[in-house]
C-alpha positions as CSV (number, residue, x, y, z in Angstrom):
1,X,-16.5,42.5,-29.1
2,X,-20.0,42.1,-30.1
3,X,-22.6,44.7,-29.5
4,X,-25.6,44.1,-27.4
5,X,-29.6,44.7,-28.5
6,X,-30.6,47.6,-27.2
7,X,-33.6,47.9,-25.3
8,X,-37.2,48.9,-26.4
9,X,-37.7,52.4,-28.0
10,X,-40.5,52.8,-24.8
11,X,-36.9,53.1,-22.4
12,X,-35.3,56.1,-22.1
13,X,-32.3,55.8,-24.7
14,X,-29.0,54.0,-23.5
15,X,-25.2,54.3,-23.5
16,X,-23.5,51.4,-26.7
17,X,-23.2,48.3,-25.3
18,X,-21.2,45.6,-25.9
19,X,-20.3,42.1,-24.7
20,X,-16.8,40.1,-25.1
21,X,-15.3,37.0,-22.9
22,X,-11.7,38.5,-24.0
23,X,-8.7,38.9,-21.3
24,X,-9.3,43.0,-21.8
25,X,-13.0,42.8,-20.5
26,X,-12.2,40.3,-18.1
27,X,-9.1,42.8,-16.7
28,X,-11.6,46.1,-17.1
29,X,-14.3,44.0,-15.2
30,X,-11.4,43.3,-12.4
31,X,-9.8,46.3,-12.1
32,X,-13.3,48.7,-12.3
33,X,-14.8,46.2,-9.7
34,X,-12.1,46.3,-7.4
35,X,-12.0,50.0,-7.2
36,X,-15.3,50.3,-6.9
37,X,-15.7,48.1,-3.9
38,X,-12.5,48.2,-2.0
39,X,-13.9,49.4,1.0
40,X,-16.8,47.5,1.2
41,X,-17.3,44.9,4.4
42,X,-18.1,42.4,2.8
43,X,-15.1,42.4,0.4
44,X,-12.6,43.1,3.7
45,X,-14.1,40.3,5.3
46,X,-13.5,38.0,2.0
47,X,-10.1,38.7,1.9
48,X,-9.2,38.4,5.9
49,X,-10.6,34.9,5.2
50,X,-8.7,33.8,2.6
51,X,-5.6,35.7,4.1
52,X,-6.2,34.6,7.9
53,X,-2.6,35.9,9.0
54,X,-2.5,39.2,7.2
55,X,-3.6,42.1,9.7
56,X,-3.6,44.5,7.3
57,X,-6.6,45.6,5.6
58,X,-7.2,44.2,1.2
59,X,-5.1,46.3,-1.2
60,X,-6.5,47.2,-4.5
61,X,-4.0,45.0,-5.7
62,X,-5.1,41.6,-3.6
63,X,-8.9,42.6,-4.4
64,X,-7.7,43.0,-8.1
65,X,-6.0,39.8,-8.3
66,X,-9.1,37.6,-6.2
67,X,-11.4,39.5,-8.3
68,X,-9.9,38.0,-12.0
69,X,-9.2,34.7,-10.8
70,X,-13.1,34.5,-9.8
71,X,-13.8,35.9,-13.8
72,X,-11.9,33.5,-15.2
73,X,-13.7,30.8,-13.6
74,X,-17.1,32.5,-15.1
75,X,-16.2,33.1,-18.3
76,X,-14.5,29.4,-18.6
77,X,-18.1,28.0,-17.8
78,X,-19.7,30.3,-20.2
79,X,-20.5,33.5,-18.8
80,X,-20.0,37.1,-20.6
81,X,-18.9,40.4,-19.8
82,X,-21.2,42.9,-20.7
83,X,-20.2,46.6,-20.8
84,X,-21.8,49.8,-21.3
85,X,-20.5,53.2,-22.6
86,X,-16.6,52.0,-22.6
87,X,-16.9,50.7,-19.3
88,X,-18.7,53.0,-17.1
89,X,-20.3,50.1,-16.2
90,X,-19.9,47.1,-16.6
91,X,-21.0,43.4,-15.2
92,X,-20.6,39.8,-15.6
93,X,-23.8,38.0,-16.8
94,X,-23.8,34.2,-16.3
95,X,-26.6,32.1,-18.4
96,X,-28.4,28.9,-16.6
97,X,-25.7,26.9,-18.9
98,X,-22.8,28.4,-16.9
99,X,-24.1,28.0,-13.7
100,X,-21.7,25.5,-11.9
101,X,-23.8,22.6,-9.3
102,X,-23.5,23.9,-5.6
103,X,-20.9,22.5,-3.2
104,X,-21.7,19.3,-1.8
105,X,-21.7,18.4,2.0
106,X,-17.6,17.4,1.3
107,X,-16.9,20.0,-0.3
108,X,-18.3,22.6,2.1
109,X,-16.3,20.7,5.1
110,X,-13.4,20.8,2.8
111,X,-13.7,24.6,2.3
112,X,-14.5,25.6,5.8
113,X,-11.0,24.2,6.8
114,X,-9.4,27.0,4.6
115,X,-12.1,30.0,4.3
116,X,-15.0,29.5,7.1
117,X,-16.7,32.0,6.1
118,X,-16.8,31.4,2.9
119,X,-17.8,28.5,3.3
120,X,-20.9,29.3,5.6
121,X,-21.7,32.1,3.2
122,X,-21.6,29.3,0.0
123,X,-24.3,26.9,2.2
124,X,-26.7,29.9,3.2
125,X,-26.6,31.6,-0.4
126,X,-27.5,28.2,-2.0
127,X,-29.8,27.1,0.5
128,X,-31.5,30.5,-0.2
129,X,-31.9,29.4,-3.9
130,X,-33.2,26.3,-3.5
131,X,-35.2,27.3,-0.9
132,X,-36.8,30.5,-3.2
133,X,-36.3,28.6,-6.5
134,X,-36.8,24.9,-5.9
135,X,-34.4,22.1,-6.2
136,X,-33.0,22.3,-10.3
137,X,-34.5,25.3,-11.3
138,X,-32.5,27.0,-14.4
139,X,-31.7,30.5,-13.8
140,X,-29.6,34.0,-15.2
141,X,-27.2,35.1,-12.4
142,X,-25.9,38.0,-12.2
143,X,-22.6,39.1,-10.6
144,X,-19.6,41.7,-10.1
145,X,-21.9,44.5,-11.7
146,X,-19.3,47.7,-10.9
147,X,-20.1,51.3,-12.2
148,X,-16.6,53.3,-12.8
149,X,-16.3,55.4,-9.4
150,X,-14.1,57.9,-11.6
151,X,-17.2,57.9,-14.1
152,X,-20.2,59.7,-15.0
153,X,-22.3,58.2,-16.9
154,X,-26.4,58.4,-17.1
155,X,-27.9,55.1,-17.8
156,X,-24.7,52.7,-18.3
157,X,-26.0,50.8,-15.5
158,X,-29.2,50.4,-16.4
159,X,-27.6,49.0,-19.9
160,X,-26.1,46.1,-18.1
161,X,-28.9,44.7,-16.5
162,X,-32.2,45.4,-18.2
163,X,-31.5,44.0,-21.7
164,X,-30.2,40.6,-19.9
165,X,-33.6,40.7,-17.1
166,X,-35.7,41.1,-20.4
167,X,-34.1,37.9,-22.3
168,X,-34.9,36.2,-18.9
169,X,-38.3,37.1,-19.0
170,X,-38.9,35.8,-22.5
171,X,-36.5,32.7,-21.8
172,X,-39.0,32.5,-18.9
173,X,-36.6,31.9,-16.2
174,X,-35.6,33.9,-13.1
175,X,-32.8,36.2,-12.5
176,X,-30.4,35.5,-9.5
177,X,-28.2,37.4,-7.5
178,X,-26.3,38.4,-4.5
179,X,-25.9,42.3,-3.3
180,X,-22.7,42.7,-1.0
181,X,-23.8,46.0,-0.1
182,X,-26.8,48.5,0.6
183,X,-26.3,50.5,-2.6
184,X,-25.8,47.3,-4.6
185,X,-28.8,45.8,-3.3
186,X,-31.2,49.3,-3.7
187,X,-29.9,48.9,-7.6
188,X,-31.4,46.1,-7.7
189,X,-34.3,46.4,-6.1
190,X,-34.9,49.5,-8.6
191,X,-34.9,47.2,-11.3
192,X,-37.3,44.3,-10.3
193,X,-35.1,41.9,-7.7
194,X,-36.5,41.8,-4.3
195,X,-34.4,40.1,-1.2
196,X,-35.8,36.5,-0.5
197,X,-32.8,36.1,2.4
198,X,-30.5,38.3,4.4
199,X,-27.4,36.7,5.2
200,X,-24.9,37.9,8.5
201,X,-21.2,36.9,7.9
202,X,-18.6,37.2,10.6
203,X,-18.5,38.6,14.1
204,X,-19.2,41.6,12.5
205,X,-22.0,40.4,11.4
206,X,-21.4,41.5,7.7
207,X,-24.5,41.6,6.0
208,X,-25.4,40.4,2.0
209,X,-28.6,40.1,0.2
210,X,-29.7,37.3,-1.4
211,X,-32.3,38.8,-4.2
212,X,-34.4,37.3,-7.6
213,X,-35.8,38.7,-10.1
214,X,-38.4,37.5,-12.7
215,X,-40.1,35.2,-10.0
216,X,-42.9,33.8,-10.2
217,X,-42.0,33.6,-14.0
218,X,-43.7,36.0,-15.2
């Protein structure tokens, strides 16, 4: 567990923070992430996809246990969990090293034959990127930030992501992300991303916000 720099005495003062790839960050970051979103669309529709004969609607459980597979993957590329007074919030910050190459055309067909929507949602998101960014352009990404929905906590989630959009600013890169709700993306938008592309999954027509930060370089 390594504690984080905290930001500028100019902010308003901030929760600790600390950072750690260890399997107890990685299962806080699973379990506060799947409470915290369990009844979100998008997330419903996520798991329907991958669970096409199941009628019954994601248990915290099934949310719990898609949620850690996907930060293992991150943090076995590189990325970090960063949390902020003992987890009442909490997200996973992955650096432009991290940052796995998009699917190609093959593996997109390949994916569409078990999760379709996936899939489709894999093409737009990176065809937003390359589209905003350019083709190759290093970035931060950030993903699965959670607060505690059982917690109160002033500032923890402003501890998560401003230290991390700062070190992108003087690394001189953008930030990158993708809101899968309204509050997620109005978070963000408080703190410097704006939406570059508005993506519509399903019949439903589940919506997710593709949204930057930090571009232009500034």
């Amino acid at each position: 567990m390594e504690p984080i720099l905290q930001p500028s005495s100019q902010t308003p003062p901030t929760p600790q923070i600390t950072s750690s790839t260890s399997p107890s960050y990685q299962h806080r970051l699973a379990d506060i992430s799947s409470r915290a979103c369990l009844s979100d669309p998008l997330n419903i529709l996520f798991q329907r996809d991958h669970h096409p004969n199941s009628s019954a609607l994601p248990t915290l459980s099934t949310i719990y246990t898609s949620t850690l597979s996907r930060i293992t993957t991150k943090i076995s590329l590189g990325s970090t969990i960063i949390e902020a007074d003992n987890f009442a919030a909490v997200a996973c910050w992955e650096p432009p090293s991290s940052i796995r190459p998009p699917y190609t055309s093959t593996q997109l067909l390949e994916l569409a034959q078990t999760r379709p929507i996936y899939a489709i949602f894999n093409r737009e998101m990176e065809e937003a990127r390359k589209e905003c960014l350019g083709e190759g352009q290093k970035c931060w990404q950030l993903s699965l930030m959670a607060r505690d929905p059982e917690r109160t906590s002033k500032g923890a989630v402003r501890a998560v992501i401003e230290p991390l959009v700062q070190r992108a600013r003087e690394e001189e890169v953008p930030v990158w992300c993708v809101a899968g709700n309204e509050r997620a993306r109005d978070v963000y938008a408080f703190f410097g991303f704006r939406v570059v592309r508005v993506i519509c999954l399903g019949e439903e027509g589940v919506r997710c916000w593709c949204m930057v930060c930090n571009w232009p370089v500034e």
